[in-house]
C-alpha positions as CSV (number, residue, x, y, z in Angstrom):
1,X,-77.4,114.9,90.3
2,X,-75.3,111.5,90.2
3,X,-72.0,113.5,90.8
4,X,-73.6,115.7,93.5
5,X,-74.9,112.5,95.1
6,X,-71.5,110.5,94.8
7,X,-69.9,113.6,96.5
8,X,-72.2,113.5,99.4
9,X,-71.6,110.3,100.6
10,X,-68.1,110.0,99.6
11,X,-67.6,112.7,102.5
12,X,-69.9,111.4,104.9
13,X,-68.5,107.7,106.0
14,X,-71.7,107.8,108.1
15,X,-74.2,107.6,105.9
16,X,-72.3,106.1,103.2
17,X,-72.2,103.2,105.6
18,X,-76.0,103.5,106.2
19,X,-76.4,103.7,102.4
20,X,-74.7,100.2,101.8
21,X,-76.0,98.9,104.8
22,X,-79.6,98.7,102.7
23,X,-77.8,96.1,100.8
24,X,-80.1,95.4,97.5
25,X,-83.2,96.8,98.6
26,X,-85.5,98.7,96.2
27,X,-84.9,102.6,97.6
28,X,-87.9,104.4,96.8
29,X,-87.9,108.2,97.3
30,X,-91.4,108.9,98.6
31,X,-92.5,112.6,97.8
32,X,-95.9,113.8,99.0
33,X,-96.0,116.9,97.1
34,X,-96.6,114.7,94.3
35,X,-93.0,114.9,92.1
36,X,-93.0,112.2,90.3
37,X,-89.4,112.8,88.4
38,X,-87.6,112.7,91.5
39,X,-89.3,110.4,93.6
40,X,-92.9,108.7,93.8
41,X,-96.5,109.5,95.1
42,X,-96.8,108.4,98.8
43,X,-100.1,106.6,97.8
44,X,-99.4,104.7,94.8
45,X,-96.0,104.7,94.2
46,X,-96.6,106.4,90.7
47,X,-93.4,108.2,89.2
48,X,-90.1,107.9,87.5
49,X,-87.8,107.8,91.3
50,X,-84.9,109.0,89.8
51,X,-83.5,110.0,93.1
52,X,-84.0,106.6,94.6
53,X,-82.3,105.1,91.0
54,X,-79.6,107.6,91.6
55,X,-79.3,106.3,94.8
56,X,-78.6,102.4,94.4
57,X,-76.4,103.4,91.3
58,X,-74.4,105.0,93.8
59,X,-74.6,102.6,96.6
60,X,-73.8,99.8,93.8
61,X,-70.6,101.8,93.3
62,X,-69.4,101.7,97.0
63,X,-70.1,98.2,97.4
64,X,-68.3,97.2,94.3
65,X,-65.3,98.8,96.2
66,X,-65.4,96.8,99.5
């Protein structure tokens, strides 16, 4: 999922720029059919948010490029 990630906004300077643009904020992908691998209850906030991890790990990795 990283490399599929990295790959998405390394070929969309739009979003990649909306991506950094969050700076150091906590990215929490919210799922309200209740995965709680990928992302985390609405109501709550219970679950692992590996998305959202994969996420900053990936925005980390542009911004250490600027």
């Amino acid at each position: 999922m990283l490399e599929i990630v990295t790959a998405k906004f390394s070929q969309n300077p739009g979003i990649r720029e909306k991506l950094v643009g969050t700076e150091n904020q906590l990215i929490v992908e919210l799922n309200k059919c209740g995965d709680t691998y990928w992302g985390a209850k609405e109501s709550g906030g219970e679950g692992k948010n590996m998305l959202g991890r994969i996420l900053m790990e990936v925005r980390s990795s542009f911004q250490s490029i600027q």
